[in-house]
BABAZA-541097 format. One record per residue: x, y, z of N, C-alpha, C in turn; residue in one letter; residue number from 1. Coordinates in steps of 0.2 Angstrom, whole numbers. Layout:
BABAZA-541097
n.xx	n.yy	n.zz	ca.xx	ca.yy	ca.zz	c.xx	c.yy	c.zz	r	k
X	Y	Z	X	Y	Z	X	Y	Z	A	NUM
...
end
This chain:
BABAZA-541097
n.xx	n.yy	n.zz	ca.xx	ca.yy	ca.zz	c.xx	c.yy	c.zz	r	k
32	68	-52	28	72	-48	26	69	-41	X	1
27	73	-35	27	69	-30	18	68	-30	X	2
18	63	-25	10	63	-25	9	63	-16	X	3
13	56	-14	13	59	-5	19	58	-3	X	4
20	64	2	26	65	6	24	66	14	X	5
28	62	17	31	63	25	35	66	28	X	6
33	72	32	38	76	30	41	76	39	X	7
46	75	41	50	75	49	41	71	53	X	8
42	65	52	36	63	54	39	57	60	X	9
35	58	66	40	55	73	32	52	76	X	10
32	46	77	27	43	80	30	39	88	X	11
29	41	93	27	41	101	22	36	103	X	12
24	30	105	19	25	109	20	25	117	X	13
14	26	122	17	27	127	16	33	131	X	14
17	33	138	17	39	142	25	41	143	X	15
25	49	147	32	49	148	38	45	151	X	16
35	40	155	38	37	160	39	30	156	X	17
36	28	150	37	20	148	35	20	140	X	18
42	27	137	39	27	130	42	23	124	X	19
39	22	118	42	18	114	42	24	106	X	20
48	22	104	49	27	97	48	23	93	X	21
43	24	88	43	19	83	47	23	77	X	22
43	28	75	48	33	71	49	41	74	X	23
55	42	72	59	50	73	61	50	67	X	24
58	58	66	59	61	61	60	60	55	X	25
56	55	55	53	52	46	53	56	40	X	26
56	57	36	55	59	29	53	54	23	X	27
50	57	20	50	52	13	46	54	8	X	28
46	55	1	44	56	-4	41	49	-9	X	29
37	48	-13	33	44	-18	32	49	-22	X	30
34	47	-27	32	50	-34	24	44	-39	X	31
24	48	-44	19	43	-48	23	40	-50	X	32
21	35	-54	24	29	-57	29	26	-55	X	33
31	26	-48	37	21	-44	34	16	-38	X	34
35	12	-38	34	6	-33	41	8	-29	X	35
39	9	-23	43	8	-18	41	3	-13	X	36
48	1	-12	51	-5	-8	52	-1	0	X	37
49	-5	5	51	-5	11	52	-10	14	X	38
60	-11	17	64	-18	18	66	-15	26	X	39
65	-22	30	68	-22	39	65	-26	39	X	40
69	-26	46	67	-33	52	60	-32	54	X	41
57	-37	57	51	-38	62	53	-30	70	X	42
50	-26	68	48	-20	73	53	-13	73	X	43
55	-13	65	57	-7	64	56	-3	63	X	44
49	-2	64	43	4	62	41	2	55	X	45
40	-2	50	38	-2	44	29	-2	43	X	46
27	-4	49	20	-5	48	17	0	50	X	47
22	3	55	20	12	60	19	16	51	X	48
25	15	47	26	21	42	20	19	36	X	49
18	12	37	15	11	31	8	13	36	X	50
5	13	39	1	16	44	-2	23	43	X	51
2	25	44	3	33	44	2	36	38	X	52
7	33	31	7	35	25	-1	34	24	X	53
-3	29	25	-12	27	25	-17	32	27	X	54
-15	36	32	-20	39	35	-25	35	40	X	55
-23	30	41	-26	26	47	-21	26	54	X	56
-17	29	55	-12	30	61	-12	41	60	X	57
-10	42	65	-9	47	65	-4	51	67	X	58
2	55	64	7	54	68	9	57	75	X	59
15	56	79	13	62	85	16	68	83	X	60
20	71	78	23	76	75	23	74	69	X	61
25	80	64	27	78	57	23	80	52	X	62
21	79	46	17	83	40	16	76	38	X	63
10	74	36	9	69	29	5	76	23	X	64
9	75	17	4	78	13	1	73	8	X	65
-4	73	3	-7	70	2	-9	76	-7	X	66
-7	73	-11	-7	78	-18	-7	85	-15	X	67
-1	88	-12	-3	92	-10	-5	97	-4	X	68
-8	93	-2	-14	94	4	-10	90	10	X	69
-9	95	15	-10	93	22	-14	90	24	X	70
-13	86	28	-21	80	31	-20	82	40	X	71
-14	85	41	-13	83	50	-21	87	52	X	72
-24	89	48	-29	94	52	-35	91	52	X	73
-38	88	47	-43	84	45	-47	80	52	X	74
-53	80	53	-56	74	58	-56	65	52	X	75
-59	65	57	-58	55	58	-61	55	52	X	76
-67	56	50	-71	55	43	-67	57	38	X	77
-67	66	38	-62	66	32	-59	62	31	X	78
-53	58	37	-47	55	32	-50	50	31	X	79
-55	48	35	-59	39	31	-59	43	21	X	80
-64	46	20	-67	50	15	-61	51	10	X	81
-54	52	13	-48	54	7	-46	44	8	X	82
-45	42	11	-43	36	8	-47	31	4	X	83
-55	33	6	-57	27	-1	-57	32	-7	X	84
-55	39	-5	-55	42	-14	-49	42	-16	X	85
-42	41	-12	-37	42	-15	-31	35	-14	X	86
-32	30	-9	-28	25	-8	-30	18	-9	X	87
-27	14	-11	-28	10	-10	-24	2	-7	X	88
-26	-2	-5	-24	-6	1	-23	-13	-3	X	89
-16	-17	-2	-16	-23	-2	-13	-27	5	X	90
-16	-31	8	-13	-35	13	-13	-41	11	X	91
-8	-44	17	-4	-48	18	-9	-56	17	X	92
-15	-54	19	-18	-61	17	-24	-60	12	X	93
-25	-56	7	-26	-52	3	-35	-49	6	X	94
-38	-51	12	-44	-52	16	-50	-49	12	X	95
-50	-55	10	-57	-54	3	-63	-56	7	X	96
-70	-53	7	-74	-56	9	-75	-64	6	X	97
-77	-69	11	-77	-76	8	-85	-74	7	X	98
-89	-70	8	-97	-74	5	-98	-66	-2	X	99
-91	-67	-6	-94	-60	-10	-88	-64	-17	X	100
-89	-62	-21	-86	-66	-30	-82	-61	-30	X	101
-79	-62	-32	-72	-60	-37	-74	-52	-39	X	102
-78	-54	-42	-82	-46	-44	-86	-40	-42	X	103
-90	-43	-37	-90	-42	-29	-87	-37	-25	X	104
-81	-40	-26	-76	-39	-19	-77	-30	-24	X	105
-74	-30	-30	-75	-24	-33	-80	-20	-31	X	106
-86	-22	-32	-91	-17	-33	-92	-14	-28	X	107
-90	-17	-22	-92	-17	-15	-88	-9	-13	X	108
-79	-10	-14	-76	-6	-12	-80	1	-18	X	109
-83	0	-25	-86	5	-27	-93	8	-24	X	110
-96	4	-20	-100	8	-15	-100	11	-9	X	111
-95	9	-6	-93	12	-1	-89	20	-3	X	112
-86	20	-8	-84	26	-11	-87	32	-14	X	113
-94	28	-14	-101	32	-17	-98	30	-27	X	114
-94	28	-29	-94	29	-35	-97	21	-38	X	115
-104	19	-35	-106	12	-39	-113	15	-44	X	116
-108	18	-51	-110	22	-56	-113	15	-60	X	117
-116	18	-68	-116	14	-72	-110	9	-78	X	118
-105	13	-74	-98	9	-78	-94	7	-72	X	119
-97	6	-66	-95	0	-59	-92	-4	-64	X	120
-97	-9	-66	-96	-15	-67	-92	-14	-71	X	121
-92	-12	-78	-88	-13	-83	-82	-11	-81	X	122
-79	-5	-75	-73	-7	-74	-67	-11	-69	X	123
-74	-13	-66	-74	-21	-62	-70	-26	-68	X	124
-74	-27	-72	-73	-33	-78	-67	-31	-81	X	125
-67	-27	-83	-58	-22	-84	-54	-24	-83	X	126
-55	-22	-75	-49	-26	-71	-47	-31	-68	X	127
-53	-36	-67	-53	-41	-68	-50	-47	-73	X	128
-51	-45	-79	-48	-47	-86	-42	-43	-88	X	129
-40	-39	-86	-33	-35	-86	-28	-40	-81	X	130
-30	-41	-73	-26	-47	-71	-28	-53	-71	X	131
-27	-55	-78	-30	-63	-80	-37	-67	-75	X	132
-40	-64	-72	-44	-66	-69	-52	-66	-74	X	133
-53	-64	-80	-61	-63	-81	-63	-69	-83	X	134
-60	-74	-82	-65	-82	-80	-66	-83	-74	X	135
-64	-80	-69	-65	-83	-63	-67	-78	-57	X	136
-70	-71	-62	-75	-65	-59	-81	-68	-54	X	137
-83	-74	-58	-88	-75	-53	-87	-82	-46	X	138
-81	-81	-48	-79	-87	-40	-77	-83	-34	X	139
-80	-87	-27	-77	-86	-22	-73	-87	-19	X	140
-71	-82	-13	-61	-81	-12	-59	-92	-10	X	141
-64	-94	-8	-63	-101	-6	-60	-106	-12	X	142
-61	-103	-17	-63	-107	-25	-56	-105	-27	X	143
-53	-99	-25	-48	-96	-31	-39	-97	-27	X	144
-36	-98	-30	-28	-101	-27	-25	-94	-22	X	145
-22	-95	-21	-18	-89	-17	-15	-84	-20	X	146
-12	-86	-25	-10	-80	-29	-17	-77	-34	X	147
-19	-80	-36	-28	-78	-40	-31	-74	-31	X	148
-33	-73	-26	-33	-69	-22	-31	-63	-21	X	149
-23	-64	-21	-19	-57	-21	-21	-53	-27	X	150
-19	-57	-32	-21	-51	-39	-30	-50	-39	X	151
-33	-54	-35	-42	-49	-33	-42	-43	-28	X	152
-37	-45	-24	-34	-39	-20	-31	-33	-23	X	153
-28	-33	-29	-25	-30	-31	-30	-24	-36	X	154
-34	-29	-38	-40	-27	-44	-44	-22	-37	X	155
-46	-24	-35	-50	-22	-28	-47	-13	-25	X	156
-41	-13	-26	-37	-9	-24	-36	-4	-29	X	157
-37	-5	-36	-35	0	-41	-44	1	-43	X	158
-48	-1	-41	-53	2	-43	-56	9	-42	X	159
-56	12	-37	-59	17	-36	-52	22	-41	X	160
-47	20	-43	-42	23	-48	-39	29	-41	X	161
-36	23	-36	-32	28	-32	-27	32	-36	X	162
-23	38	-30	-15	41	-33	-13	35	-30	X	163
-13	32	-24	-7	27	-21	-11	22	-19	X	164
-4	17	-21	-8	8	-18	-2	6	-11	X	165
-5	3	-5	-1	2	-1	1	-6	0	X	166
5	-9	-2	4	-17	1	8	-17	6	X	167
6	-21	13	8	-25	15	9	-32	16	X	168
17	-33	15	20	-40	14	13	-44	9	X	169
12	-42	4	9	-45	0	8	-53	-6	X	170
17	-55	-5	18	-61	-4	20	-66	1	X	171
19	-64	6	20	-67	13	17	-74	13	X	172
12	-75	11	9	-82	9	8	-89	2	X	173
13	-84	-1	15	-87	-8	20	-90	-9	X	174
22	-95	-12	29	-97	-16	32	-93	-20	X	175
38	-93	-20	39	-86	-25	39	-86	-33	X	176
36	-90	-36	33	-91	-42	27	-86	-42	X	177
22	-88	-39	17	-85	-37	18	-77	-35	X	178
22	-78	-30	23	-70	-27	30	-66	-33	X	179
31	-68	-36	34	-66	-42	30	-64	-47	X	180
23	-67	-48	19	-65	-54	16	-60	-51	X	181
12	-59	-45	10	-53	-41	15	-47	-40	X	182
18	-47	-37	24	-40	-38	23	-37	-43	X	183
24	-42	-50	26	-42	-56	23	-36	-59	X	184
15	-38	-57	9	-37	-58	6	-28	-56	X	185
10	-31	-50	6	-22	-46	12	-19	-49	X	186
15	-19	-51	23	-16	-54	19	-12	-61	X	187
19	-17	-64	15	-14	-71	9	-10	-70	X	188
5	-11	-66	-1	-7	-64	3	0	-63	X	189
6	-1	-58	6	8	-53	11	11	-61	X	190
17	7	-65	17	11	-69	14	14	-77	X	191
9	8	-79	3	8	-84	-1	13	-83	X	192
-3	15	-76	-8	19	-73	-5	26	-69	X	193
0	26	-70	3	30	-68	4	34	-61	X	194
1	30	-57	-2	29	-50	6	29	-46	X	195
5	28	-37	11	26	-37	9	20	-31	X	196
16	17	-29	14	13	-22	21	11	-16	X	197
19	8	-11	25	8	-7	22	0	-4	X	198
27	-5	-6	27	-12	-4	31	-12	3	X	199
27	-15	8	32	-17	13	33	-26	13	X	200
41	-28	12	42	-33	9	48	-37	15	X	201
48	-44	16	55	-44	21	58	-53	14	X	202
55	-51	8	57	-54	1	61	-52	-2	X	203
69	-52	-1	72	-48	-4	71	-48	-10	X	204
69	-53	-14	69	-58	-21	65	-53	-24	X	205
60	-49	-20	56	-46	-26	58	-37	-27	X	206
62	-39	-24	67	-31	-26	68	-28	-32	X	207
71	-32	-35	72	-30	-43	67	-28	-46	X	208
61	-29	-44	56	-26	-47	54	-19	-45	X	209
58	-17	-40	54	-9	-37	61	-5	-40	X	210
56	2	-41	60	7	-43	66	10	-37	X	211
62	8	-29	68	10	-27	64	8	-19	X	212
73	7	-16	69	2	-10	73	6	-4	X	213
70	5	1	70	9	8	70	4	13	X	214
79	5	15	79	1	22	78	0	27	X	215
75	-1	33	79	0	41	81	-5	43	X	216
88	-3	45	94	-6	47	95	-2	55	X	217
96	-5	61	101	-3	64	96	4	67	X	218
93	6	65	88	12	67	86	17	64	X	219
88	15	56	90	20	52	86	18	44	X	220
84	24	42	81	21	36	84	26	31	X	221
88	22	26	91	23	20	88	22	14	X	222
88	25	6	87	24	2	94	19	-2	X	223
92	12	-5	100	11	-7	104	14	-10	X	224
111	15	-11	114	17	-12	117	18	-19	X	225
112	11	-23	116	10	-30	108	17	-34	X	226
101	18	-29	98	21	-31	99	28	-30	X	227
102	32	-26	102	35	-22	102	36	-16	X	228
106	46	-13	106	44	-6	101	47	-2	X	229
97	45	1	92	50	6	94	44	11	X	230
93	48	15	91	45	23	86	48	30	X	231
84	44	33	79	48	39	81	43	42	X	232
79	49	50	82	44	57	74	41	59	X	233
75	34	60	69	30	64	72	26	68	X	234
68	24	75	71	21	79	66	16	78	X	235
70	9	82	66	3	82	60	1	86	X	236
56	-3	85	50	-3	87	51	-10	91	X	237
end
């Protein structure tokens, strides 16, 4: 079941006399239960598309749908108001607040969502203890290793029980032991929970892991081929 799609999605930076294409004609599909991979160079468009698919960028043509639902028409709040109900966010240096615990970091993103119920907490500890972390709920992001961050990032990110998780270069900061256990991790998640998610990675190493990877190459963004063929035209950024 698809959950979000982009549908001819073209983002314009720039006036007409000095413009910059980040993407033309964007297409793409996410289903539940798939981790997708998003693989290029530094200024392909990957962080325009991972942008966009967020609802933090807007496109300048094109359809995002979202379970469904077009979003192109929505104001600023709405789409604030659909991303903490329905996404959720991992980045590159997993940006935990340093004066908030482990568990915290959870609860937080549950009040901002309005859902800090009487079962916050227990599915705070849930998750916590699901990515091996329910000894170290009450340390600070200062206390906890690098990969113990990402996976609080991660826990952080499925709480509100998004349909999609977005990371950005999520092992950028890790040795690949570490960023090996994380991928791992969010891999089992979106499939366990039947969620889904789009990784933007420039590790090829963690590939194996995704159900299906998407490249830009050359100005082009292709499905692989051993996975399938799809393609959309993007120009480089």
């Amino acid at each position: 079941m698809v959950t979000l799609a982009l549908d001819g999605i073209s983002k314009v930076y720039g006036d007409a006399s000095d413009q910059v294409i980040a993407l033309d004609n964007a297409s793409l599909t996410l289903e539940r239960g798939e981790l997708l991979a998003v693989v290029g160079p530094s200024g392909s468009g990957k962080t325009t598309l991972l942008a966009i698919a967020g609802l933090l960028l807007r496109p300048t043509s094109g359809r995002v749908i979202l379970n469904d639902r077009e979003v192109g028409d929505l104001t600023d709040r709405e789409m604030a108001e659909l991303r903490l109900r329905y996404i959720g966010f991992v980045l590159q240096s997993s940006n935990l607040l340093p004066y908030l615990t482990a568990r915290d970091q959870l609860l937080l993103v549950a009040d901002l969502a309005g859902r800090r119920d009487r079962n916050a907490g227990n599915r705070a500890d849930a998750l916590l203890e699901e990515l091996g972390l329910g000894s170290r709920k009450q340390h600070y992001p200062d206390t906890l290793s690098g990969g113990e961050r990402q996976r609080v990032a991660i826990a952080r990110a499925l709480m509100n029980e998004p349909e999609v998780i977005l990371a950005d270069e999520p092992t950028a900061n890790l040795d690949f032991q570490r960023g090996h256990e994380v991928v791992s991790m969010l891999a089992r998640e979106v499939r366990s929970r039947n969620t889904a998610a789009i990784m933007v990675t420039h590790d090829e190493r963690m590939l194996d892991l995704c159900d299906r990877i998407v490249r830009i190459t050359d100005g082009r963004l292709a499905i692989d081929a051993r996975q399938g063929a799809q393609e959309v035209t993007l120009s480089e950024r």
